[in-house]
Structures are given as structure tokens and as C-alpha cells.
C-alpha positions as CSV (number, residue, x, y, z in Angstrom):
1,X,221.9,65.3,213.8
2,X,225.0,67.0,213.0
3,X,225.6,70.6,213.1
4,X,226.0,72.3,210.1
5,X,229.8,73.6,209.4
6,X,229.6,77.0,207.6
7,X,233.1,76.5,206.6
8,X,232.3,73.2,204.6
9,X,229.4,75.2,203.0
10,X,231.7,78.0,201.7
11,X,234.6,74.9,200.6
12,X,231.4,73.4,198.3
13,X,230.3,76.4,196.9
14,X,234.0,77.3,196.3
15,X,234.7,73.6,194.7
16,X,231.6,74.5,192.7
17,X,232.7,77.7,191.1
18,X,236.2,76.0,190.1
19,X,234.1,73.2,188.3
20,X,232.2,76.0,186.6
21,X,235.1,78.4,185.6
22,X,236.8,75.2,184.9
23,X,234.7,73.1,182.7
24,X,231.4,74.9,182.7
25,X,228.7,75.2,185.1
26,X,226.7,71.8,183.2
27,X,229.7,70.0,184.4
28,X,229.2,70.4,188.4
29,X,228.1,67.2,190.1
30,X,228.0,66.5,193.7
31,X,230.6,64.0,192.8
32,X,232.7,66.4,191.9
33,X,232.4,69.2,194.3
34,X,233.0,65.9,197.0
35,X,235.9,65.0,195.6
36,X,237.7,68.2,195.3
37,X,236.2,69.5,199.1
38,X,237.7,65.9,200.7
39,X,234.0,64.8,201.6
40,X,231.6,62.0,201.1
41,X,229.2,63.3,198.2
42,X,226.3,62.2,201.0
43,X,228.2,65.3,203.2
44,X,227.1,67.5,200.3
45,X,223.5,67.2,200.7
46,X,223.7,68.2,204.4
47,X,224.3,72.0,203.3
48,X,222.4,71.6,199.8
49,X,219.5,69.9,198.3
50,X,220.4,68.9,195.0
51,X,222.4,70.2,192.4
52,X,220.3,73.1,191.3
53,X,220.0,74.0,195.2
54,X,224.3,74.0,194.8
55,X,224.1,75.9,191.7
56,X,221.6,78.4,192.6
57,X,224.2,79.1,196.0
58,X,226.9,79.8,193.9
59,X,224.4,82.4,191.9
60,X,223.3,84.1,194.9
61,X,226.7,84.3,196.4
62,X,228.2,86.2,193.8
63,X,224.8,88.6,193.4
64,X,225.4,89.7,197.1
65,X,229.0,90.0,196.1
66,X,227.7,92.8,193.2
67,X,225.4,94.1,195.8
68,X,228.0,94.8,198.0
69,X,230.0,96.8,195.7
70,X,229.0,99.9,194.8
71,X,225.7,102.1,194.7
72,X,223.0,99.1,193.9
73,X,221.2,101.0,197.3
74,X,220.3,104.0,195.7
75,X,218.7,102.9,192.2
76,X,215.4,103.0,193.7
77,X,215.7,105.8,195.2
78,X,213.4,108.4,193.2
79,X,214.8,111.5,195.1
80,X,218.4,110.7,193.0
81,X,218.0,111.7,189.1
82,X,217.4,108.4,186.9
83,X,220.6,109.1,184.9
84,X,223.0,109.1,188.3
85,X,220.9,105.9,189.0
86,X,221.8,104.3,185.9
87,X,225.3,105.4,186.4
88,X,225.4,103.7,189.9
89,X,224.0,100.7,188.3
90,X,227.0,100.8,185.6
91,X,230.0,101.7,187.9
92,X,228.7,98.9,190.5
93,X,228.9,96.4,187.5
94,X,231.9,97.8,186.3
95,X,233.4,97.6,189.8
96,X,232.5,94.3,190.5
97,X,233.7,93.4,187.0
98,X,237.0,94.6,187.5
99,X,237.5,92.9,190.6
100,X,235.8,89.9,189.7
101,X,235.9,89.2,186.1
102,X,235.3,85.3,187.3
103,X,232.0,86.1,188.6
104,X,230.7,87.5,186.0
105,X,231.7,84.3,183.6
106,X,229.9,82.2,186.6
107,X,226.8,83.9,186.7
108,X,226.7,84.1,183.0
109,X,227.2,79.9,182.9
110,X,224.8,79.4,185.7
111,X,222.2,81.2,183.9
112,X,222.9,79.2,180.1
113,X,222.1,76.4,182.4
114,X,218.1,77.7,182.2
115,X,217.1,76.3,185.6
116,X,213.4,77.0,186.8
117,X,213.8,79.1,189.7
118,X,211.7,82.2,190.4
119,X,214.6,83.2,192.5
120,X,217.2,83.4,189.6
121,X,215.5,86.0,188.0
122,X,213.5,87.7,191.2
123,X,217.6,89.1,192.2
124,X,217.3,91.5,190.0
125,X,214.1,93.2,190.8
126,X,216.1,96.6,192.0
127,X,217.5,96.6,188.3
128,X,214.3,95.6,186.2
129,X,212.5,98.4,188.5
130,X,215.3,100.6,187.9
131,X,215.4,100.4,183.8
132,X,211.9,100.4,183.4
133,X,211.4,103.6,185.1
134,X,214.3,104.9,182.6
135,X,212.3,103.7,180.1
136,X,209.2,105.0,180.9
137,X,210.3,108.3,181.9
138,X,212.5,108.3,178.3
139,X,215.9,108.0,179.6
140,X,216.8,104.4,177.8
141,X,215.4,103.0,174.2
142,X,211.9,101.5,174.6
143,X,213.6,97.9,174.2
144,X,212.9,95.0,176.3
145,X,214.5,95.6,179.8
146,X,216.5,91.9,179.5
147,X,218.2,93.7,176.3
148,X,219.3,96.7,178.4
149,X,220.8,94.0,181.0
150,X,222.0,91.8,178.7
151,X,224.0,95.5,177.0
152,X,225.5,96.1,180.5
153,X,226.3,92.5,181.5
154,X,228.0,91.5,178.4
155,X,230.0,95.1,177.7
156,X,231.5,94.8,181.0
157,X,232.4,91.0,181.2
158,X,233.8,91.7,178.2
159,X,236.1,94.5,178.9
160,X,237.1,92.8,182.5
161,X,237.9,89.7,180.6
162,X,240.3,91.7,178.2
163,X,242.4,93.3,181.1
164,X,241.9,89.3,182.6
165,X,243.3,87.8,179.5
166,X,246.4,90.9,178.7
167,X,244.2,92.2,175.4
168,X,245.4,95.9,176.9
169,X,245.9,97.4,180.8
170,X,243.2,98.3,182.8
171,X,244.1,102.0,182.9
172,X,243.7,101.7,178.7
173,X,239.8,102.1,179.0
174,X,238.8,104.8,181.7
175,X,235.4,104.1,183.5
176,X,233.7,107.2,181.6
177,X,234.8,105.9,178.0
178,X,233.4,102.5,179.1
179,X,230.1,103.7,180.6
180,X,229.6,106.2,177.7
181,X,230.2,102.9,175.2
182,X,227.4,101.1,177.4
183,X,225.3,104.3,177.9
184,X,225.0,104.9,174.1
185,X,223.6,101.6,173.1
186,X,220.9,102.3,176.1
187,X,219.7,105.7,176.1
188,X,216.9,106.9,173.4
């Protein structure tokens, strides 16, 4: 059997996000990704099982991207006070944003896509533990935590696609104006 090449694996999962940011993430095919990587689309599912195997990669790559930005290690920490945890949780998805306004349109695709995976929704366990607590303890609204997420998410793609697209210069909007914009639709 051949050895696995982890440098094919991240030249597929890169050919997959330029389908997505491209044409959408309904649009990937292992066709596709083939063509543009150079390989036989039989090389494809040496590193991934099917499509939604491919798709579900690309997801997870960019959540460990988030993860690695920022403070996402201390929102469960109950020795930190809730509200600097929720402001960890903003300013890591602000950061991340900012840097990455791409990944958030591809993990926003990849989710329209509705594919059954416990795994696509388990990532954000740290988060849904995180605003529930809020919730509970009376920090955020009493709203569905999926709302509060969906608030965040879509505030801050937003915002990072503006500076993406010229709408005004990053240094326009400070963090705090942003994060009080998302913090006021949130907190009761």
C-alpha cells in the first residue's frame, strides 16, 4: 500500500476551499479537487472517504485555525468572570475574522450544505457550554444558544468582509465598537 503524503492531503483540502470560495461549497467534487491538485480523482480517496469526509476536513481545518487564535482556552474556565469569557470568545472570532475573512465564508458554505455529522456541530461544545452558562447565570438574553452564535458569526463575517471588499479600512471600526455592537444584541 502506499504511504500516505501529508502534503497531497493539505493540496486537496486547499483545492477544496478554492472550489468553495469559488463557486460554493455544493460545487466541490472529487473531480474537481483532482483536476486542480494534478491527481487521479482515485488519488483523492487515499486521504479522504467521500466527499462529505473532504468537506468535513476543510471544516475542521479552519475550526483549529479559530482555536488557535486567540483565548478559545479559557471560556471554560469558571475561575475567569463570564463577561471576559465572552469577550475572549468575541476577540478570538474577531481575530480570526480579520485574518481570515475566507474562512469564515467557508465554514458558513460548508454548514448550508446541512451534512449529518455529529462532528459538525460537537466543535463547538467549548462555545455552546460557554453561552449557556451566560445564560443561565443572566449575562446573555434567554434566546436559543445557536441565535447567540449565529449574532457573533454573522456580525463578524460581515465586518471582515467589508474591510475584504474596501466598504471602509480596518482601523474605521475599533475592536471595542465592534464587540459592543455584538455584545448589545447578546446580553439581557
Amino acid at each position: 500500500m502506499k504511504k500516505k503524503d501529508n502534503t497531497k492531503v493539505e493540496k486537496i483540502l486547499n483545492a477544496t476551499v478554492e472550489i468553495i470560495l469559488t463557486e460554493g461549497a455544493a460545487a466541490v467534487s472529487t473531480v474537481k479537487v483532482a483536476k486542480i491538485v494534478g491527481i487521479a480523482q482515485s488519488n483523492v480517496y487515499l486521504y479522504f472517504k467521500n466527499k462529505n469526509d473532504l468537506l468535513l476536513s476543510a471544516y475542521q481545518r479552519e475550526l483549529d485555525q479559530i482555536k488557535a487564535t486567540g483565548e478559545l482556552k479559557t471560556l471554560n474556565d469558571s475561575d475567569i468572570p463570564i463577561k471576559t469569557r465572552i469577550d475572549n470568545y468575541i476577540r478570538s472570532v474577531f481575530n480570526y475574522s480579520i485574518e481570515h475573512p475566507d474562512g469564515l465564508t467557508l465554514i458558513e458554505q460548508i454548514k448550508m450544505l446541512n451534512i449529518s455529522d455529529e462532528n459538525l456541530y460537537d466543535n463547538n461544545t467549548i462555545v455552546i457550554d460557554l453561552l449557556n452558562e451566560a445564560i443561565e447565570t443572566g449575562y446573555l438574553k434567554d434566546l436559543p444558544v445557536n441565535l447567540h452564535m449565529a449574532t457573533v458569526f454573522n456580525v463578524l463575517h460581515r465586518h471582515a468582509l467589508n474591510i475584504k471588499e474596501g466598504f471602509y479600512d480596518q482601523n474605521k471600526y475599533s475592536y471595542e465598537a465592534i464587540a459592543q455592537m455584538v455584545l448589545d444584541a447578546l446580553k439581557a
